[in-house]
Legacy VTK file of the C-alpha trace (Angstrom):
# vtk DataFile Version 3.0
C-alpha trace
ASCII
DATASET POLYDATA
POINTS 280 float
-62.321 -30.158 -35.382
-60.959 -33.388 -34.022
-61.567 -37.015 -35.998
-63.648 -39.498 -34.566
-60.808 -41.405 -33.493
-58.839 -38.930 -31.597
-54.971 -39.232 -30.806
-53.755 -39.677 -27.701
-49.813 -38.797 -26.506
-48.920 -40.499 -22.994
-45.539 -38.339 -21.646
-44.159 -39.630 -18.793
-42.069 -37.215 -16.810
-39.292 -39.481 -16.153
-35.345 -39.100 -14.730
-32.630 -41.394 -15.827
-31.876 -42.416 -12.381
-32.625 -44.791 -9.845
-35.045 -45.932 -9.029
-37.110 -44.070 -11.782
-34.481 -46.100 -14.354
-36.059 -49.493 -13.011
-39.613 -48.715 -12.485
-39.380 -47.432 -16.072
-38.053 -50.614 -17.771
-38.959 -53.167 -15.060
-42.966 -51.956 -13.825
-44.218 -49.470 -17.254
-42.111 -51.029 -19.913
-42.839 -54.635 -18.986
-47.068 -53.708 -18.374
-48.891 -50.944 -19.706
-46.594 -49.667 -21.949
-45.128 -52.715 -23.565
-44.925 -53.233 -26.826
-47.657 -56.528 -26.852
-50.063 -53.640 -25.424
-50.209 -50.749 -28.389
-52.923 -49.353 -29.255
-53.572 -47.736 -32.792
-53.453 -43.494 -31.977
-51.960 -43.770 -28.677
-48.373 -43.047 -28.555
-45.823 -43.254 -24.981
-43.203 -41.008 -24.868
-41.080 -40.763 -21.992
-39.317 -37.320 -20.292
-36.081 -36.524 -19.450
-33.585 -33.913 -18.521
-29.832 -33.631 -17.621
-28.700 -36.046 -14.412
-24.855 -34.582 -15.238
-22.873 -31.349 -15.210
-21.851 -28.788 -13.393
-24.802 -26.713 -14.138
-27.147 -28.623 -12.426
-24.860 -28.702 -9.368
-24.610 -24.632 -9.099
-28.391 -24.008 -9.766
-28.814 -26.374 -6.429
-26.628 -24.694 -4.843
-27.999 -21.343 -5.482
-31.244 -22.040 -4.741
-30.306 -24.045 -0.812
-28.501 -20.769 -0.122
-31.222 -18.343 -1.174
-33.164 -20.710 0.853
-31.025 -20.732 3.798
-30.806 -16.970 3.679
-34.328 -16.792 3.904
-34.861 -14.898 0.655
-37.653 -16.582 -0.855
-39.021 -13.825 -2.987
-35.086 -13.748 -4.402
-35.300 -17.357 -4.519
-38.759 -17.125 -6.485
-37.189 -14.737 -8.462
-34.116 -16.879 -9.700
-36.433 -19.990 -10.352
-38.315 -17.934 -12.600
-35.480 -16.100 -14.589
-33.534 -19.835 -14.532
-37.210 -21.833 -15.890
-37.298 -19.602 -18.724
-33.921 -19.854 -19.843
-33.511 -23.818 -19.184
-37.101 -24.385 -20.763
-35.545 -22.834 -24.125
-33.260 -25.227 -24.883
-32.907 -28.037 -27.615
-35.095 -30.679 -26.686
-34.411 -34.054 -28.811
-36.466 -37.354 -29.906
-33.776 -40.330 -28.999
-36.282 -43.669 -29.560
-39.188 -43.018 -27.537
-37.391 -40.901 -24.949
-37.951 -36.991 -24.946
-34.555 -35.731 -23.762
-34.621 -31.546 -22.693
-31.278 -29.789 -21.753
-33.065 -29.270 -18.598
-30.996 -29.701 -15.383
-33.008 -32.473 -13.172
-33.889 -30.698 -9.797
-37.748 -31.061 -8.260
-38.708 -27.727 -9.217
-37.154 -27.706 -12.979
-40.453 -30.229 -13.967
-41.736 -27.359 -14.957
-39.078 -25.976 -17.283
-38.792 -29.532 -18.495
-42.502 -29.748 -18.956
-43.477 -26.988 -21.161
-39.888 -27.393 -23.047
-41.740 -30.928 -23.588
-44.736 -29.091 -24.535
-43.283 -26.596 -26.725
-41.223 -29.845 -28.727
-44.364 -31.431 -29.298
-46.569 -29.055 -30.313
-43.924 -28.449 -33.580
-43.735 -31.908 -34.141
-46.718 -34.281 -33.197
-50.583 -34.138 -34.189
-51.572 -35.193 -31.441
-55.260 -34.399 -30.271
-54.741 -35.047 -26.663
-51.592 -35.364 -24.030
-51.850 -37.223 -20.462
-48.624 -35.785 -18.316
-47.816 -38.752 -16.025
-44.963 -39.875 -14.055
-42.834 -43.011 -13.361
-44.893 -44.567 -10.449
-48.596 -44.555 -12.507
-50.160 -47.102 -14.026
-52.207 -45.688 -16.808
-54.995 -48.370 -19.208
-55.000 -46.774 -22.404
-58.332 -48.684 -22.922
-60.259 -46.613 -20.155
-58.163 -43.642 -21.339
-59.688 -44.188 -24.839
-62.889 -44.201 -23.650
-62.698 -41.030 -21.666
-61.331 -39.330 -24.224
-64.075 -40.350 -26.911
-66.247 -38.871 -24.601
-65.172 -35.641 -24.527
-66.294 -32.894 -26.532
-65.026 -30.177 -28.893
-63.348 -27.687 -27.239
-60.162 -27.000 -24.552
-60.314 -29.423 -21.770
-58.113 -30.186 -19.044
-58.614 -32.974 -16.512
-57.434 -35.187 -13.716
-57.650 -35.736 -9.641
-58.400 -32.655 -8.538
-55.941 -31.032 -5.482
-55.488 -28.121 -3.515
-52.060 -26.017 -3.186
-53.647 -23.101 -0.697
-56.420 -21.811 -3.362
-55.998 -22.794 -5.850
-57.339 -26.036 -7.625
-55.149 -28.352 -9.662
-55.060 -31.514 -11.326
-52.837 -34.293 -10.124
-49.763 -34.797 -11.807
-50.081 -38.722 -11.940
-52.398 -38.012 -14.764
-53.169 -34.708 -16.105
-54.993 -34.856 -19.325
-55.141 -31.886 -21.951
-56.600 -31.011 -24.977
-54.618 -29.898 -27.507
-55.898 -26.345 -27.596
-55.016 -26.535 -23.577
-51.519 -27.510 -24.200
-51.179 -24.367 -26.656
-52.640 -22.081 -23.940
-49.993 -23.329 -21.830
-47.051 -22.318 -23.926
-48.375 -19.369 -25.316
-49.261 -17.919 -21.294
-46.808 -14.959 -20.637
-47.801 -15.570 -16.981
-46.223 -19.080 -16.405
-44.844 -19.684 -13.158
-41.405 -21.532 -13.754
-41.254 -20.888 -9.844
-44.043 -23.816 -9.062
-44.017 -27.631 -9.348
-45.247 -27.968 -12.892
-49.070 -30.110 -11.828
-49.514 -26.680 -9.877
-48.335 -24.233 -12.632
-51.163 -25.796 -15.292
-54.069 -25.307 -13.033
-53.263 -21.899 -12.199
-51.971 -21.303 -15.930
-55.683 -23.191 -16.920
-57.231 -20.851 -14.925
-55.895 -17.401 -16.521
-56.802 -18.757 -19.612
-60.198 -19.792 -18.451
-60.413 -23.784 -18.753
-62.334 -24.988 -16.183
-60.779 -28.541 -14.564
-62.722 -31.393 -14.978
-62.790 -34.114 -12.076
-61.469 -37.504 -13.734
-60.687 -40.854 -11.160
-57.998 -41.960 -10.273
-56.908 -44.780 -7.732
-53.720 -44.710 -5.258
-52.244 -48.037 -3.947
-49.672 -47.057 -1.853
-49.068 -50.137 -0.196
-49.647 -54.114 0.031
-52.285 -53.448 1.852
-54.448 -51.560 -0.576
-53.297 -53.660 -3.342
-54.299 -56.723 -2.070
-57.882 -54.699 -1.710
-58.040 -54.300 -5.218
-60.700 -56.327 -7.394
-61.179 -55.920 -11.079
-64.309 -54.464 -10.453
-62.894 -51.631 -8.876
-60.964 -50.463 -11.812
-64.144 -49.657 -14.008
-63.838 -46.264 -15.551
-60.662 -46.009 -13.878
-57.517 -45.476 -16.059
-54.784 -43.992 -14.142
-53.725 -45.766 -10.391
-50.938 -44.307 -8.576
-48.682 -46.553 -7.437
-45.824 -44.371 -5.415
-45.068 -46.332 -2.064
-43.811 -44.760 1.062
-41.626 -46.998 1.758
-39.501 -48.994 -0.782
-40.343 -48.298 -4.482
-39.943 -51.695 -5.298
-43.530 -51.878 -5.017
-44.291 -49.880 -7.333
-43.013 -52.590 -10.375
-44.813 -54.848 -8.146
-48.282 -53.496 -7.925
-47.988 -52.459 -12.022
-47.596 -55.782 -12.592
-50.609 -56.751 -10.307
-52.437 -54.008 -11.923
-51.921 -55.138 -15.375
-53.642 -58.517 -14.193
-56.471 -57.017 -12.666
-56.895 -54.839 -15.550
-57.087 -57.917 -18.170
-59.657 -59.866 -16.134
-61.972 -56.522 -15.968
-61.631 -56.241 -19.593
-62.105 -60.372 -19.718
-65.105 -59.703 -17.441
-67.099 -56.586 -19.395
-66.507 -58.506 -22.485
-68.439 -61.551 -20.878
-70.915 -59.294 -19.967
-71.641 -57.847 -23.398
-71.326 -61.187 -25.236
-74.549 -62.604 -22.318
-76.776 -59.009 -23.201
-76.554 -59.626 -26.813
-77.375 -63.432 -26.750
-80.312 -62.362 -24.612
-81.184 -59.700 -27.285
-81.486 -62.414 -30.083
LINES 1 281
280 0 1 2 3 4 5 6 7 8 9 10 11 12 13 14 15 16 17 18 19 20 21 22 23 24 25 26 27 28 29 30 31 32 33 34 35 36 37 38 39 40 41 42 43 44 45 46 47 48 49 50 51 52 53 54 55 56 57 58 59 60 61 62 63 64 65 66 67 68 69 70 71 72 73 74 75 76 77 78 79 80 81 82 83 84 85 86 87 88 89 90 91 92 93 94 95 96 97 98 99 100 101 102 103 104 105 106 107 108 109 110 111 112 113 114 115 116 117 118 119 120 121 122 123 124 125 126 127 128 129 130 131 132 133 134 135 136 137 138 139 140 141 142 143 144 145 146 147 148 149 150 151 152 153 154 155 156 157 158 159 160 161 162 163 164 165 166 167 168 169 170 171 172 173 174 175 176 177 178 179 180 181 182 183 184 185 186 187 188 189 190 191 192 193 194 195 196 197 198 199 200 201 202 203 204 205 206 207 208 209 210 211 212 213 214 215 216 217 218 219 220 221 222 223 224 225 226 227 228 229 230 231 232 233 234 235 236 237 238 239 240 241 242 243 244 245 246 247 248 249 250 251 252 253 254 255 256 257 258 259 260 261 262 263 264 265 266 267 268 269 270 271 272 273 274 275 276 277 278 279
């Protein structure tokens, strides 16, 4: 049975590369994640696997020819065999960064998801895990909130998507139970072959945990940033902030974010200081 102040783990599936490297330390390090914004039981941890070696280079190469052949089944096949075995290796705690021995391809978030998992599960109490990614904003004040209103049992929630049938929470902010993390690495029917947001919902749904619907902004652009008011954030606590064009903007509208964020907060506090003089 959980406390009444649950803990929270943030992961942040990461790469050691550009320009992941500088929205890292110039948009999340410098905002949300900063050191001047802790909060007590809510811990950021960020995800990595291996940028170098010549592993990395042949499973690419494997996998463009397979695909290039046409043998997608084979293809399937080799992503699943290759997850497994990549998702098994030593993963290690270096400061606040996660690193796997997980060769950095699209497709090998998975492996270096649930290697994540598996780590942290042996070695952290936490209660709850968000899985987010370089280009989200998340407020761990609204996240706090949501999760002190969630109830005992598994739970797994976040934007909800489509991949052909089956449902899925976004990976920009997928949050899970603890209980729903350990159905994840304990499922025997994992899918190393699918992007990893896709392989929890279907993995949540062998397992039976239903997906909740949680919000969640995108500001892909100026445009929708300059929209914004602080208003609009209310029980809001992850915003996407990938752009389609230059990801520059993405350190730009975190930073805008963090503003907006700080004058909603300044604003509902306003708000309950005026009800409670009116109360006396």
């Amino acid at each position: 049975m959980r406390g009444p102040d649950p803990s929270i783990l943030i992961v942040v599936l990461s790469l050691d590369a550009e320009p992941f490297r500088s929205i890292e330390t110039l948009g999340q390090r410098q905002t949300w994640a900063s050191p001047g914004d802790s909060l007590p039981n809510v811990e950021t941890l960020w995800l990595q696997g291996q940028t170098r070696g010549l592993d990395r280079v042949l499973f690419r190469l494997r996998l463009k020819a397979l695909r290039v052949l046409g043998a997608e089944r084979a293809r399937a096949a080799c992503q699943r065999m290759r997850g497994r075995m990549v998702a098994g290796r030593p993963v290690r705690l270096v400061g606040d960064t996660l690193v796997t021995g997980v060769p950095e391809t699209y497709i090998n978030t998975n492996a270096k998801t649930v290697a994540a998992f598996r780590y942290l599960l042996a070695t952290n109490d936490f209660d709850f895990l968000l899985r987010t990614n370089s280009s989200t904003y998340i407020d761990k004040h609204s996240l706090r909130d949501v999760v002190a209103s969630i109830g005992e049992g598994p739970f797994y929630g976040g934007a909800p998507g489509f991949s052909g049938a089956d449902r899925f929470a976004s990976g920009a902010a997928t949050l899970l139970s603890r209980s729903a993390v350990e159905a994840i690495v304990a499922d025997a029917g994992w899918e190393f072959d699918l992007i990893d947001d896709v392989a929890i919902g279907r993995s949540m749904a062998r397992s039976g945990i239903a997906l909740h619907a949680l919000c969640q902004l995108d500001v892909p652009g100026p445009l929708e940033l300059q929209a914004l008011a602080p208003a609009d954030l209310a029980d809001v606590f992850a915003v996407r902030c990938k752009a389609a064009g230059s990801r520059t903007h993405d350190v730009l509208a975190m930073h805008r974010l963090h503003e907006l964020y700080r004058a909603h907060r300044t604003q509902d506090s306003r708000t309950q200081d005026s009800r409670t003089q009116e109360q006396q």
